[in-house]
Backbone as JSON Lines, residues from 0, in Angstrom:
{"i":0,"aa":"X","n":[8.11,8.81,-18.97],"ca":[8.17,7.57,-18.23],"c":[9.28,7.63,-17.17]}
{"i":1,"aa":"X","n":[10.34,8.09,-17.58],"ca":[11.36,8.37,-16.66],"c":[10.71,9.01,-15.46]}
{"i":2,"aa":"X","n":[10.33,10.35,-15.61],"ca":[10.16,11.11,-14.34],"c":[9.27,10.4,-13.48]}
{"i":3,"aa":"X","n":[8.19,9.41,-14.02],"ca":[7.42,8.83,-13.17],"c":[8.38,7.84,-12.38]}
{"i":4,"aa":"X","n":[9.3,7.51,-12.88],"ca":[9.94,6.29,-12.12],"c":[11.23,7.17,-11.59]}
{"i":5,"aa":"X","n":[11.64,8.2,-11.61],"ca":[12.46,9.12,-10.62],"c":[11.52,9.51,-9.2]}
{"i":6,"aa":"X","n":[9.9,9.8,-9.68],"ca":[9.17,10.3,-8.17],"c":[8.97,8.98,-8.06]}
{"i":7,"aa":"X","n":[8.57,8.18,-8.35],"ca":[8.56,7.19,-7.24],"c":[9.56,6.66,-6.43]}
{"i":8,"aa":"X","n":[11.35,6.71,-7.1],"ca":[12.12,5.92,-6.29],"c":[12.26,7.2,-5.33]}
{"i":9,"aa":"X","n":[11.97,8.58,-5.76],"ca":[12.34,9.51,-4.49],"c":[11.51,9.63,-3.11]}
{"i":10,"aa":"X","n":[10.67,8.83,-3.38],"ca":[8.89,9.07,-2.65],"c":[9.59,6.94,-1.8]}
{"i":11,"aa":"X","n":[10.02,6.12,-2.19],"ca":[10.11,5.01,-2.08],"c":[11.03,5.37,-1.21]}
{"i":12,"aa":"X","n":[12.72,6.03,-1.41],"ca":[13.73,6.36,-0.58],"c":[13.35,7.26,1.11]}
{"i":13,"aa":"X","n":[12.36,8.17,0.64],"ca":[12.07,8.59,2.31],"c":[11.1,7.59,3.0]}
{"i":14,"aa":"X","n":[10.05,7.37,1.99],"ca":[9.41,6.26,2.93],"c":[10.21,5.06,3.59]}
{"i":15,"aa":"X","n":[11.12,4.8,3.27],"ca":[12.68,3.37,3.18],"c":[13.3,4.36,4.56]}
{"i":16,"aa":"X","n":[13.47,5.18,4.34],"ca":[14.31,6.28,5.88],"c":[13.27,6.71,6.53]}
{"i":17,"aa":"X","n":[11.79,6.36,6.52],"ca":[11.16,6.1,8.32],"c":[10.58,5.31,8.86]}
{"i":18,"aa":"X","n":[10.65,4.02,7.87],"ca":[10.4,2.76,8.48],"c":[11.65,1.9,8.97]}
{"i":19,"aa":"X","n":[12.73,2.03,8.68],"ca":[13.84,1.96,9.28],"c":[13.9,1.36,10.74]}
{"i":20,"aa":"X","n":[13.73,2.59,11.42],"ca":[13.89,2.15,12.81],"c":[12.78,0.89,13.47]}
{"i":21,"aa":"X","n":[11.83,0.99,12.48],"ca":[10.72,-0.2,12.98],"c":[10.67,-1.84,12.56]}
{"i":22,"aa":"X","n":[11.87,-1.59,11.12],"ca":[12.56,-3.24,10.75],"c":[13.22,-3.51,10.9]}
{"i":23,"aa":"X","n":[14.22,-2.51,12.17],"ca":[15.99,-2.92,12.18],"c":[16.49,-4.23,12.67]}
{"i":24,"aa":"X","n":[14.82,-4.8,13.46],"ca":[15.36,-6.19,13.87],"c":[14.59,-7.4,13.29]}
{"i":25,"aa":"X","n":[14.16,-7.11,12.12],"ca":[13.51,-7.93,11.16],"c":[14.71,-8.59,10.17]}
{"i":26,"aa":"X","n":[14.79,-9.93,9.78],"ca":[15.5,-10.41,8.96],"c":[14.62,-10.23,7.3]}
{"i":27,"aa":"X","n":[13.24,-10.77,7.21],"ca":[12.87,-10.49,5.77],"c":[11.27,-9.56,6.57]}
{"i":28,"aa":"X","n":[11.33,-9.04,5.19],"ca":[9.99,-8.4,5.3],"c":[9.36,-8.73,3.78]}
{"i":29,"aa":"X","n":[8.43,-8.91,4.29],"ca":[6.84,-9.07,2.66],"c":[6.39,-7.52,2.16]}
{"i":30,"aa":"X","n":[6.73,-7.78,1.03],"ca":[5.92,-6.61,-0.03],"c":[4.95,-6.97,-0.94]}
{"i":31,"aa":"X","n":[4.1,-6.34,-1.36],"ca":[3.26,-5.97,-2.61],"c":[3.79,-6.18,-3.9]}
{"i":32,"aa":"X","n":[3.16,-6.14,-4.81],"ca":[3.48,-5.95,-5.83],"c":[3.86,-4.97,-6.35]}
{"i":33,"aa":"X","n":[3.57,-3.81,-5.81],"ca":[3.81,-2.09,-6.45],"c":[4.86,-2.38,-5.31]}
{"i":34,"aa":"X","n":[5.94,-2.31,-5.25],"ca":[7.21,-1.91,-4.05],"c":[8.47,-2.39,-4.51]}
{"i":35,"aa":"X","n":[9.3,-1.42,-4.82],"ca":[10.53,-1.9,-5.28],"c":[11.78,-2.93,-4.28]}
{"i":36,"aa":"X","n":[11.25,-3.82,-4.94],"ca":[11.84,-5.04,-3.97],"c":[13.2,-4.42,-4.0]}
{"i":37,"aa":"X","n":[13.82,-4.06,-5.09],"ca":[16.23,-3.89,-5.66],"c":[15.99,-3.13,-4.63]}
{"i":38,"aa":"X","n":[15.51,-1.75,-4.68],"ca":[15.26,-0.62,-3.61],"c":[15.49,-1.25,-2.31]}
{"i":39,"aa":"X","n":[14.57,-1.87,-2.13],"ca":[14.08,-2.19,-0.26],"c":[15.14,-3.11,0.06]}
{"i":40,"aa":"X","n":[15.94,-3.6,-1.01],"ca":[16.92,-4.64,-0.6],"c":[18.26,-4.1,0.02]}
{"i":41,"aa":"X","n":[18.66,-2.78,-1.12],"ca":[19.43,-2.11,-0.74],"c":[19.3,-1.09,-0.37]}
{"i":42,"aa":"X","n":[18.75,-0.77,0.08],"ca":[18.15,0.5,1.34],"c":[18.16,-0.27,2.64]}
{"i":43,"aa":"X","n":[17.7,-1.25,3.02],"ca":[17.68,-2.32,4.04],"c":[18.46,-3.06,4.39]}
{"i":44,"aa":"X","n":[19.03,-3.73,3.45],"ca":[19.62,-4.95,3.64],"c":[18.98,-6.14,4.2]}
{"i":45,"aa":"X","n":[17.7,-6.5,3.74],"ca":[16.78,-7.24,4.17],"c":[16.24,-7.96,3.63]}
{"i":46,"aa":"X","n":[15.92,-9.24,3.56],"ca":[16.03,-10.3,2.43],"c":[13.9,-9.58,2.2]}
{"i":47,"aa":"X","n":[13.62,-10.14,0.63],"ca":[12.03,-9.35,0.49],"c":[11.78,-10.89,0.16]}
{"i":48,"aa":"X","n":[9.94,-10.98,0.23],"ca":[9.12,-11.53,-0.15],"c":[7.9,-11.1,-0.84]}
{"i":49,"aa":"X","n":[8.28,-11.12,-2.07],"ca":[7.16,-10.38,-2.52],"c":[5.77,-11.57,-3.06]}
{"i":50,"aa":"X","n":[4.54,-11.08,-2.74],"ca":[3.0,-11.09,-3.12],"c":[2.93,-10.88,-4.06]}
{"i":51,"aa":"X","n":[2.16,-11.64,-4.95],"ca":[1.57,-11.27,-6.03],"c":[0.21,-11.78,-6.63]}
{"i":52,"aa":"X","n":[-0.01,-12.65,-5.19],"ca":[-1.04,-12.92,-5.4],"c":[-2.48,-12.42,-4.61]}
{"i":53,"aa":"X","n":[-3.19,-11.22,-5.59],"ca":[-4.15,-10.31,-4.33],"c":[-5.16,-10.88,-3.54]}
{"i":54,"aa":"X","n":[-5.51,-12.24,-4.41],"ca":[-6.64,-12.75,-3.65],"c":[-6.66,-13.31,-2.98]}
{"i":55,"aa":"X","n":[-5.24,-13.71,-2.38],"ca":[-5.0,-14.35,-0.96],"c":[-4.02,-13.38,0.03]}
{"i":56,"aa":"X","n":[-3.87,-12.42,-0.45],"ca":[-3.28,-11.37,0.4],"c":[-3.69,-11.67,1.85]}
{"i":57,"aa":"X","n":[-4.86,-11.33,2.01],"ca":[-5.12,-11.29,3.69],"c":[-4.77,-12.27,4.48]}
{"i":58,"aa":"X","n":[-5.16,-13.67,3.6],"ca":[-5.14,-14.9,4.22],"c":[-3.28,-15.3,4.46]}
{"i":59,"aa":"X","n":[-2.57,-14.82,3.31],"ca":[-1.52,-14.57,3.46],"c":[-0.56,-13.97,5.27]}
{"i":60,"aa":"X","n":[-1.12,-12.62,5.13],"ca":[-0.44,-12.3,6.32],"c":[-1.08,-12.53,7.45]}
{"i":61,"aa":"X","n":[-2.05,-13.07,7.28],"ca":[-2.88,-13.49,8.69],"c":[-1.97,-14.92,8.95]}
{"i":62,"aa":"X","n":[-1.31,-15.56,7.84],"ca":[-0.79,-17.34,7.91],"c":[0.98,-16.7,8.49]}
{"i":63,"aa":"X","n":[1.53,-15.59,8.28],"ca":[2.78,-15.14,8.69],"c":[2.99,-14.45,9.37]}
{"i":64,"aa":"X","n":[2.84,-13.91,10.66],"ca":[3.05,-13.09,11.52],"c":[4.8,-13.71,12.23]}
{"i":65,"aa":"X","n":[4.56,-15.26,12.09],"ca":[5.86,-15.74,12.62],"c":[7.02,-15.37,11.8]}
{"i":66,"aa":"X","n":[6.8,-15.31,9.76],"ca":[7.89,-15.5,8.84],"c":[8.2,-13.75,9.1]}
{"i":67,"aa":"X","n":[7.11,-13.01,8.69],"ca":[7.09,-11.52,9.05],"c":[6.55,-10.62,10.06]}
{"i":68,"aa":"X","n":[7.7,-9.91,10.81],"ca":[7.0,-8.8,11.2],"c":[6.14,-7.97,10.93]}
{"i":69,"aa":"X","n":[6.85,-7.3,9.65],"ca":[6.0,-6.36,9.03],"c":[5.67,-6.64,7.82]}
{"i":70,"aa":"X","n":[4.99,-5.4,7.29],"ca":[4.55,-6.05,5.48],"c":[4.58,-4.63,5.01]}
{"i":71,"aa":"X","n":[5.13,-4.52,3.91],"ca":[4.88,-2.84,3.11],"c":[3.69,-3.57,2.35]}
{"i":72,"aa":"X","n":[2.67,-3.0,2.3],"ca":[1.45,-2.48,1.47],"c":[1.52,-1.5,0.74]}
{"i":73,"aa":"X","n":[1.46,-1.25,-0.2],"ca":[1.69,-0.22,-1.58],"c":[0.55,0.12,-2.89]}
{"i":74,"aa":"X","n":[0.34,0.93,-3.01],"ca":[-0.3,0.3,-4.57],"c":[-0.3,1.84,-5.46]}
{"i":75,"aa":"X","n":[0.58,2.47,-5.16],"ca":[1.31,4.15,-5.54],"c":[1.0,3.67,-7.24]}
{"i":76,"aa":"X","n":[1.34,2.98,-7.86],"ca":[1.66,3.56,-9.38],"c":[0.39,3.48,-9.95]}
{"i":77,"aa":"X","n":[-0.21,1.58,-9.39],"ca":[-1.5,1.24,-10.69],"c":[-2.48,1.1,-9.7]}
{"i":78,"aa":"X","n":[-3.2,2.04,-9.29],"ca":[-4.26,1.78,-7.78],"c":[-5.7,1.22,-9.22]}
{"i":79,"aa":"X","n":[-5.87,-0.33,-8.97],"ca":[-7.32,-0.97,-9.42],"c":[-8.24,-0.3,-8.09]}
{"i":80,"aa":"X","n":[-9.65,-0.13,-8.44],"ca":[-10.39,-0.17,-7.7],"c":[-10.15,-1.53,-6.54]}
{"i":81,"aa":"X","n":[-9.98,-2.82,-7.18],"ca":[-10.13,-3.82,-6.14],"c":[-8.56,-3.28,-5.39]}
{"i":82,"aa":"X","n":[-7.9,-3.02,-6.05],"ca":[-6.24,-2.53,-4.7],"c":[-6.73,-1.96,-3.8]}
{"i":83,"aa":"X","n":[-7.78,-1.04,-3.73],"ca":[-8.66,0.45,-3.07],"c":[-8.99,-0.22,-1.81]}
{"i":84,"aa":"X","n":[-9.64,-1.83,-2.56],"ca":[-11.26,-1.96,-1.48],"c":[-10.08,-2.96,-0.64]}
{"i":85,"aa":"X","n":[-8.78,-3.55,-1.21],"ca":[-7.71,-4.52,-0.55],"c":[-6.92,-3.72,0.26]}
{"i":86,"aa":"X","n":[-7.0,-2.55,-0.05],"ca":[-6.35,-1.52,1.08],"c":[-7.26,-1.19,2.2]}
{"i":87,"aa":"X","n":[-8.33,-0.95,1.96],"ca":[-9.43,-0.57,3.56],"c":[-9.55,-1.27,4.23]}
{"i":88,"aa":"X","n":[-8.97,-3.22,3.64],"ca":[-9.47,-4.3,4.45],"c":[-8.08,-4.34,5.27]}
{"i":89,"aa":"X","n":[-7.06,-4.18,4.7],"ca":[-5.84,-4.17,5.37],"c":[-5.6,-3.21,6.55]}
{"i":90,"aa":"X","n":[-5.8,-1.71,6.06],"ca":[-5.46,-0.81,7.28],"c":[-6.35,-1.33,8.18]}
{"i":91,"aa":"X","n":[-7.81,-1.52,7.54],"ca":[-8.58,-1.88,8.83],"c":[-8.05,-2.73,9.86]}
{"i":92,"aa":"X","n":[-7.52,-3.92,9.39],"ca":[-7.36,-5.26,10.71],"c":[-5.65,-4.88,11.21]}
{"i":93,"aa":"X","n":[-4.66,-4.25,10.16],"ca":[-3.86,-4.36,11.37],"c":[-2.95,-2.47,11.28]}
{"i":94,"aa":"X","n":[-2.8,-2.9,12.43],"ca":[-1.43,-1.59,13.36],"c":[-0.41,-1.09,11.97]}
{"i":95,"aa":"X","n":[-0.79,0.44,11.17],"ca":[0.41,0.52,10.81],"c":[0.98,2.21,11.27]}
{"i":96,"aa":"X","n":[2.17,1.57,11.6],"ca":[3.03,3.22,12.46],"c":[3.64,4.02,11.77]}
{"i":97,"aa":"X","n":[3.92,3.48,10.27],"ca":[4.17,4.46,9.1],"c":[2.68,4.52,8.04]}
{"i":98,"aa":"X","n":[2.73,5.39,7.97],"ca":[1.28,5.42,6.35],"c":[1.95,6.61,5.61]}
{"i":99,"aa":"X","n":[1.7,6.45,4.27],"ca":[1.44,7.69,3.27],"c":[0.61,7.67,2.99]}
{"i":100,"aa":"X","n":[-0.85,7.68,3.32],"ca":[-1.79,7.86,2.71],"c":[-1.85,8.47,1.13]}
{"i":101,"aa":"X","n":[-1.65,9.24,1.18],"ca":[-1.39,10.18,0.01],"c":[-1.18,9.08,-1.48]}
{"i":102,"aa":"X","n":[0.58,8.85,-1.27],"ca":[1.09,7.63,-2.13],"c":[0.17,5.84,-1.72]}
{"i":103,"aa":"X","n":[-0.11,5.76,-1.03],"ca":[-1.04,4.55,-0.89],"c":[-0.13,3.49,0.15]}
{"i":104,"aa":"X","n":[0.38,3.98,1.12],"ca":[1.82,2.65,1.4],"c":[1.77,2.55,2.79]}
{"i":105,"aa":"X","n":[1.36,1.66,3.17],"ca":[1.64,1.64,4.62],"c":[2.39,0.54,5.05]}
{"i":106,"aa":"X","n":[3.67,0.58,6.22],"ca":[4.05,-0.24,6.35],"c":[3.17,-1.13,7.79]}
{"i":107,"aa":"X","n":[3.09,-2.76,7.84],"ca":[1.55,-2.97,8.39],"c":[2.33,-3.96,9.68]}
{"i":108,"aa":"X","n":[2.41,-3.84,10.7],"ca":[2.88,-4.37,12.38],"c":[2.07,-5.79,11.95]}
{"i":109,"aa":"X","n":[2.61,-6.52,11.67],"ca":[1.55,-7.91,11.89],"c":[1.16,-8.66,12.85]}
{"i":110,"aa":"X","n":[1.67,-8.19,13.96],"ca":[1.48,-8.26,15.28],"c":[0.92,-7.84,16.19]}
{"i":111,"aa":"X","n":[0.02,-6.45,15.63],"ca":[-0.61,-5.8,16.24],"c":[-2.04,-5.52,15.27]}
{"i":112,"aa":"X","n":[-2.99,-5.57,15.82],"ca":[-4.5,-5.04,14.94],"c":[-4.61,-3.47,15.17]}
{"i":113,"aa":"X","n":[-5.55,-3.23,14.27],"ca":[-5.47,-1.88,14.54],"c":[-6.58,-1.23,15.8]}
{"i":114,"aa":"X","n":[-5.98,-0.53,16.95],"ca":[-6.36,-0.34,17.78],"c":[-7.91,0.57,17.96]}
{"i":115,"aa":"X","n":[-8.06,1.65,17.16],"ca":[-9.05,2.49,17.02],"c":[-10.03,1.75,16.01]}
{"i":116,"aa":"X","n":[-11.04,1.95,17.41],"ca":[-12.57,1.53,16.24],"c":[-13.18,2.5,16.07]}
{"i":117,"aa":"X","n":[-12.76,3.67,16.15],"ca":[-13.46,5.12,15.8],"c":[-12.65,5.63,14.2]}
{"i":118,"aa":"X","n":[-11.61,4.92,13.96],"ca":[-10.55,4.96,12.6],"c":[-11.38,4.54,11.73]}
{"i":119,"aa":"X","n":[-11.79,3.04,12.11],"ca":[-12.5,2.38,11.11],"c":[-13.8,2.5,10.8]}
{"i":120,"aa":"X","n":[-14.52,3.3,11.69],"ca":[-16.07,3.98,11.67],"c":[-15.86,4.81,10.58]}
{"i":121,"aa":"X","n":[-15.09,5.68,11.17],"ca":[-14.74,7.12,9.96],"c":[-14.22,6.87,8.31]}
{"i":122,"aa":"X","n":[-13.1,5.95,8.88],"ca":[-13.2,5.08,7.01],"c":[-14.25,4.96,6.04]}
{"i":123,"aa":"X","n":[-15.04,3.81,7.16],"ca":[-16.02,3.0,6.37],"c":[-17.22,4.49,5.98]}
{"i":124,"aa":"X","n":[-17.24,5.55,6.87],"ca":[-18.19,6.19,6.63],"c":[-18.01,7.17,5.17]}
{"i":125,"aa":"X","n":[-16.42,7.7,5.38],"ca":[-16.01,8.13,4.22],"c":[-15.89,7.58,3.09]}
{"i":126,"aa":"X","n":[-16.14,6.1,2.88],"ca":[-15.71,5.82,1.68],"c":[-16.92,5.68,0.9]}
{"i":127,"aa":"X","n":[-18.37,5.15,2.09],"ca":[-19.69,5.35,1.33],"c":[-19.78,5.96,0.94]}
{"i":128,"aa":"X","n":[-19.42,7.45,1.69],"ca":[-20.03,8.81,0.63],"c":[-19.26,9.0,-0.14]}
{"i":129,"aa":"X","n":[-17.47,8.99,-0.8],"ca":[-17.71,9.42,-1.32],"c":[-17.72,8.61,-2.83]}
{"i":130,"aa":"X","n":[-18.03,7.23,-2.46],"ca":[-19.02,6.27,-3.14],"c":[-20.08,6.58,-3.85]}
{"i":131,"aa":"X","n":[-21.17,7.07,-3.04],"ca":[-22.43,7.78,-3.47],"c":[-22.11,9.19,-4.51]}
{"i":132,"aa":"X","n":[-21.02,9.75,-3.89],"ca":[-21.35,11.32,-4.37],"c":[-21.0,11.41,-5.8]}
{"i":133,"aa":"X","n":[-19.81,10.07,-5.69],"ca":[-18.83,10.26,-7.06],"c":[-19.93,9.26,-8.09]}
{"i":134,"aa":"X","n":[-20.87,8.29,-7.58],"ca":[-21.3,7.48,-8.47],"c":[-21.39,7.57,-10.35]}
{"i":135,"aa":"X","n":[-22.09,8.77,-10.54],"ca":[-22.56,9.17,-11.8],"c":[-21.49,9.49,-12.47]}
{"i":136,"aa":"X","n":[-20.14,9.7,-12.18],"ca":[-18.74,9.97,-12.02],"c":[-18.24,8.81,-12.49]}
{"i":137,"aa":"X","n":[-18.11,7.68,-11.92],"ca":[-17.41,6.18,-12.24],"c":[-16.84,5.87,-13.08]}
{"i":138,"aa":"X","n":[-17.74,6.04,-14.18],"ca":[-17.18,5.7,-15.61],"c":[-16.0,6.37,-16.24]}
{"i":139,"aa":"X","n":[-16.41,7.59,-15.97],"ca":[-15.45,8.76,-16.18],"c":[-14.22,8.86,-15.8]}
{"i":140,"aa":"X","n":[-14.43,8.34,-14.6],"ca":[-12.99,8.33,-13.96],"c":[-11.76,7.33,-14.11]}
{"i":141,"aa":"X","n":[-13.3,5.86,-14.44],"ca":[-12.31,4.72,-14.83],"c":[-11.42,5.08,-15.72]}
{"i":142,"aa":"X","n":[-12.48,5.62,-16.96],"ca":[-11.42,6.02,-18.16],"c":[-10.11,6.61,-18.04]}
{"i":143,"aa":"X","n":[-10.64,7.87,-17.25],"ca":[-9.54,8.74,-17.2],"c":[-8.12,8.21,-16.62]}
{"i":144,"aa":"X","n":[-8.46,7.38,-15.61],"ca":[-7.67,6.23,-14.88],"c":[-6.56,5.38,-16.02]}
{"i":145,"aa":"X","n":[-7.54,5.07,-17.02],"ca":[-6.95,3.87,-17.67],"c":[-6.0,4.84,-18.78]}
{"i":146,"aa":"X","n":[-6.45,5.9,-19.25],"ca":[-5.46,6.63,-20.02],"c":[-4.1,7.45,-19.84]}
{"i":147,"aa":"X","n":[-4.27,7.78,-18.09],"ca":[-3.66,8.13,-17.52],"c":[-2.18,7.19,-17.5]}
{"i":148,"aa":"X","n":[-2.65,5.63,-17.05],"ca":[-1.85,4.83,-17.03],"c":[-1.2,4.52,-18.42]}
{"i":149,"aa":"X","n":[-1.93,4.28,-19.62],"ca":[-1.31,3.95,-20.41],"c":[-0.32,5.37,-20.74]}
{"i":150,"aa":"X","n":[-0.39,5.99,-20.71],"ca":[0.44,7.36,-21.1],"c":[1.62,7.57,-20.01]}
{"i":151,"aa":"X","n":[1.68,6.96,-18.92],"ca":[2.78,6.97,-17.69],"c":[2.96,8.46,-17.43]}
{"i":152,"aa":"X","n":[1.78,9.1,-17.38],"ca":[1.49,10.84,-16.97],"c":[1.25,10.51,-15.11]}
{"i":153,"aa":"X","n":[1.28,11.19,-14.23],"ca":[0.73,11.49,-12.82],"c":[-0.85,12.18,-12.73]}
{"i":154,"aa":"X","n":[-1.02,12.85,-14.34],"ca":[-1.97,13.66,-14.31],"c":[-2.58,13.95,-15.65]}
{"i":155,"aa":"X","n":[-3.74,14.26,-16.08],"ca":[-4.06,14.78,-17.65],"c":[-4.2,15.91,-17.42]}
């Protein structure tokens, strides 16, 4: 359990040193639920607002562009399928100039939409397939998903 919560604050600390230069003139910024608010407080010095509620997420930062600049989006530790389909809707509509894809985190310009509609073609196209390919898969994976988590492993 430890080491999972050592890579994440080490994976949290560089992502925290290259969004930096893009909140230096932000007073608070909005997080997720997966994002270490103590972290971002003192790495920043920036008052947080954290979400916790997913099903108004969008409607959320679409109502604050004035309270926030930006927004960290996250969902690195416990990715639900619905976090998955709340993440494609997010990168989709707005501008973000940091991503980890990888770890799941993007920090999101609320001021800006996202410019490429050839981004969001290629998304939406990738995620059908590999929708389709993995189908017969699903179950399997949920599981594996859910054991994974309860065991606080990265991997079986």
């Amino acid at each position: 359990m430890k080491r999972e919560q050592v890579n994440k604050a080490l994976w949290q600390n560089s992502f925290l040193d290259n969004i930096k230069p893009y909140i230096a003139q932000d007073k608070t910024i909005g997080i997720n639920w997966d994002f270490n608010d103590d972290f971002l407080r003192f790495k920043t010095d920036k008052q947080v607002d954290i979400i916790w509620d997913k099903e108004s997420l969008l409607d959320l930062l679409d109502e604050n562009p004035k309270k926030w600049n930006h927004f960290i989006f996250s969902c690195w530790a416990n990715c639900s399928d619905r976090d998955l389909k709340l993440e494609n809707k997010i990168i989709e509509k707005y501008y973000s100039p940091v991503k980890d894809s990888n770890r799941k985190a993007y920090l999101l310009d609320l001021h800006k939409t996202n410019p490429t509609k050839i981004y969001r073609n290629l998304n939406k196209t990738n995620i059908k397939n590999k929708s389709t390919s993995n189908s017969s898969f699903a179950p399997i994976i949920s599981i594996y998903r859910y054991i994974r988590d309860i065991l606080f492993l990265e991997q079986i």
